[in-house]
C-alpha positions, 0 to 999 in steps of 0.5 A: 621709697620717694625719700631716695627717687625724688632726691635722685631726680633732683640731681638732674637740675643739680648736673646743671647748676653746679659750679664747674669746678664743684661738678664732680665733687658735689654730685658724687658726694650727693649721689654716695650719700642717697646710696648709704641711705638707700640701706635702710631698705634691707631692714625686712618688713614687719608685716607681710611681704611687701612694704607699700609706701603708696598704691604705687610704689612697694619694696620686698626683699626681691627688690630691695637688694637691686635697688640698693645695688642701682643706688650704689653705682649712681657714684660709681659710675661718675667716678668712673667716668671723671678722667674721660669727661674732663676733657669735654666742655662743661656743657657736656660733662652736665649732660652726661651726668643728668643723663645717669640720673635720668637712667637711675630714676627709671631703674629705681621706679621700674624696680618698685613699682606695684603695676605691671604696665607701669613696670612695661614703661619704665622698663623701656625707658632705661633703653633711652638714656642707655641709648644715649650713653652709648651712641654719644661717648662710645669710643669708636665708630661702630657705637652707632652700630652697637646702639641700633643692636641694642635697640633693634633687639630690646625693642622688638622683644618688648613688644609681644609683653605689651601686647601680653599685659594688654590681654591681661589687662583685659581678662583681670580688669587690673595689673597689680603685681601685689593682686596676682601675687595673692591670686594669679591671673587665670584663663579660660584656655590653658594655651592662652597662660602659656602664650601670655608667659612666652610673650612676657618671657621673650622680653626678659630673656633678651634682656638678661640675655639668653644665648642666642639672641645675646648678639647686642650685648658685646657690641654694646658693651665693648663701644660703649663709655665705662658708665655705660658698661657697668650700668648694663653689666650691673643693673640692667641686665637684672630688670631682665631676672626681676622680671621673670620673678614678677612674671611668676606670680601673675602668670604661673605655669608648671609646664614642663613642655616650656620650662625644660627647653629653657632650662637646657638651653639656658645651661647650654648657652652658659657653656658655649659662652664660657668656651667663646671666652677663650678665644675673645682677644678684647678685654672688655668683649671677654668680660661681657661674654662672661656676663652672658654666661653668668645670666645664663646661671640665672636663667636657669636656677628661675626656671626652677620655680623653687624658693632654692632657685630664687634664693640663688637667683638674687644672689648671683646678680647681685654679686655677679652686678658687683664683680663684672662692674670692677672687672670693667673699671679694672678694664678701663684703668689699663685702657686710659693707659694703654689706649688698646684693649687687645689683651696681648698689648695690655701684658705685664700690668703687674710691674707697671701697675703693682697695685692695682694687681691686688684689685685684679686679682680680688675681682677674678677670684670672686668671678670664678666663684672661689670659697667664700665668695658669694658667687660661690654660695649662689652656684653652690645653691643652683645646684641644689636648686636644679638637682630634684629637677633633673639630676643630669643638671649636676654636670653642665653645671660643674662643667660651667664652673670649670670653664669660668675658672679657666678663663679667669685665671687666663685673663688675669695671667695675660693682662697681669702676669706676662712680660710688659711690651718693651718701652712700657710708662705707664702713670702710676694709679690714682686716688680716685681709681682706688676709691672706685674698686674699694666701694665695689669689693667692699660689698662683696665683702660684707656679703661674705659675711651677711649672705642673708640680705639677699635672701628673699625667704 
């Protein structure tokens, strides 16, 4: 466990006493080395679920696949981000990448941590450098906006689970994740299990987010830079869903007074957030409404409190972390181009960018779930996974994934397929550009094949 968060941590004095000319280069390489043997985490523990390196730290197969996922964008991200910085002074191009660092650290101890307080502040220290992200490279003048959103919304949800954990606290004299996981916390009252869950649900349904309160989250990602959109897309939209799966067993309820409201609120959102997609005229808007449609799925199939449910649920966001991460450097590539997002003034990427068509394409395809993506296999299994629960289910969800189709294909056959704007030159792709969506696909690719080492069970 440490063998890969302390080297991390290290690259926060590396960012800044690199040689200039070696910054990028070396800090990439560093980061893609701790991202390959961040792998061995999927070797499945020998004896019981978790694997304890200390009294703090533990991996299991719930959390082993997200980290290895935050650990894989570390280098993704700088390459990302190599053509908007190099035009910053050094100074700043050393600012940003120890502020990622920073960002991966506390996603890293927020996924294996055995305490639930400790899970609280590290869970909330991600918003800091994610504020930061933001604010100081967003594009546009409303990025100040969009960070006080993100703030606004995340930090207001928080606090009812502080409060939650505080109580637990002092009914259980401890917040151990792998204590509850043997015992569940118990109260005297069965209305004060349901308050505590509430108050601990609200902030991970704000995070995810469920439709309703997911407001923040285009804002946040249309102003914020490409790192910033795919950290939020890939990563932290997740400590949402692994939060409710820690949630569940210290705080067990089978209440179907307040699992079915969310179940069908959840299915509800999904759909309404598909159809918004048709009508979003940004790109990078469209992709992060697809985002919320997909955490919606993920919503769901957890409220089923089912090992199928679960199964799924890690499943989708991992590839839902992979695919929406390419999609917004597919986004990102038209943008440093174009200098637009609007779809209409993006059109005919095919004859100006013939290559990057194949990356279009690949990504849309497992956004929409097509056999035999990944995404697939976990949409195949939500339904299972809801059907015993209620069989009307079925329908939302066929009907969810209808609207994803349509969608995708309308956006690759608007920004790909149509005639190009006239006096369109446009420089050819890089190097670098092919690199980054190759290492996006690439675990796709290999999940196709090994579905397994996703699964919890």
């Amino acid at each position: 466990m440490l063998k890969i968060i302390l080297p991390t941590m290290m690259l926060i004095p590396t960012a800044a006493l690199l040689h200039p000319r070696l910054l990028f280069t070396a800090y990439t390489t560093l980061a893609l080395l701790l991202a390959t043997a961040s792998l061995s985490w999927l070797s499945r523990p020998n004896m019981g679920m978790f694997t304890h390196t200390s009294h703090t730290f533990m991996i299991d197969m719930v959390s082993a696949p997200l980290m290895i996922m935050s650990s894989w964008l570390l280098p993704l991200m700088a390459l990302a981000s190599q053509y908007r910085l190099m035009s910053e002074p050094t100074i700043n191009q050393r600012f940003f990448l120890a502020t990622i660092a920073v960002l991966q650290t506390a996603i890293l101890i927020t996924f294996s941590t055995t305490d639930l307080m400790m899970f609280y502040i590290a869970f909330e220290t991600t918003l800091l450098p994610t504020m930061v992200l933001i604010t100081r490279w967003g594009a546009q003048a409303d990025r100040l906006e969009a960070g006080s959103y993100f703030i606004f919304y995340t930090l207001t949800s928080s606090l009812p689970m502080l409060v939650a954990l505080l109580y637990l606290h002092n009914i259980c004299t401890h917040t151990s994740i792998t204590i509850f996981f043997l015992q569940p916390a118990t109260t005297e009252l069965h209305w004060e299990t349901h308050l505590l869950w509430l108050a601990c649900m609200a902030a991970f349904l704000v995070k995810l987010p469920l439709y309703g309160v997911h407001l923040w989250l285009p804002k946040a990602h249309v102003e914020a830079p490409i790192a910033g959109s795919m950290v939020l897309a890939a990563i932290l939209l997740k400590l949402g869903g692994y939060g409710i799966i820690r949630l569940s067993a210290a705080i067990m309820t089978h209440s179907t007074t307040l699992i079915t409201p969310l179940m069908a609120l959840a299915l509800w959102g999904s759909i309404m957030a598909n159809i918004i997609c048709f009508r979003q005229p940004d790109l990078k808007s469209m992709i992060a409404y697809s985002s919320v449609s997909h955490m919606a799925m993920v919503i769901a199939t957890l409220m089923s409190n089912t090992p199928l449910g679960l199964t799924s649920a890690m499943i989708l966001m991992v590839a839902h972390g992979l695919t929406s991460s390419a999609l917004f450097c597919l986004a990102n590539i038209a943008y440093e181009r174009t200098h637009t997002r609007i779809l209409v003034l993006t059109a005919g990427l095919q004859l100006t960018l013939p290559l990057l068509t194949a990356w279009w394409l690949m990504a849309v395809l497992m956004n929409m779930a097509l056999p035999p993506t990944t995404n697939m296999l976990a949409e195949l299994l939500a339904m299972l996974a809801m059907y015993p629960w209620a069989p009307v289910t079925i329908l939302p969800i066929l009907l969810n994934t209808v609207l994803t189709a349509s969608y995708s294909l309308y956006m690759f056959i608007t920004a790909i397929r149509t005639t190009p704007m006239p006096a369109t030159q446009l420089y050819p792709s890089h190097t670098r550009e092919h690199l980054l969506l190759t290492l996006h696909i690439l675990p796709l690719m290999m999940l196709i094949i090994y579905p397994t080492l996703l699964t919890p069970f």
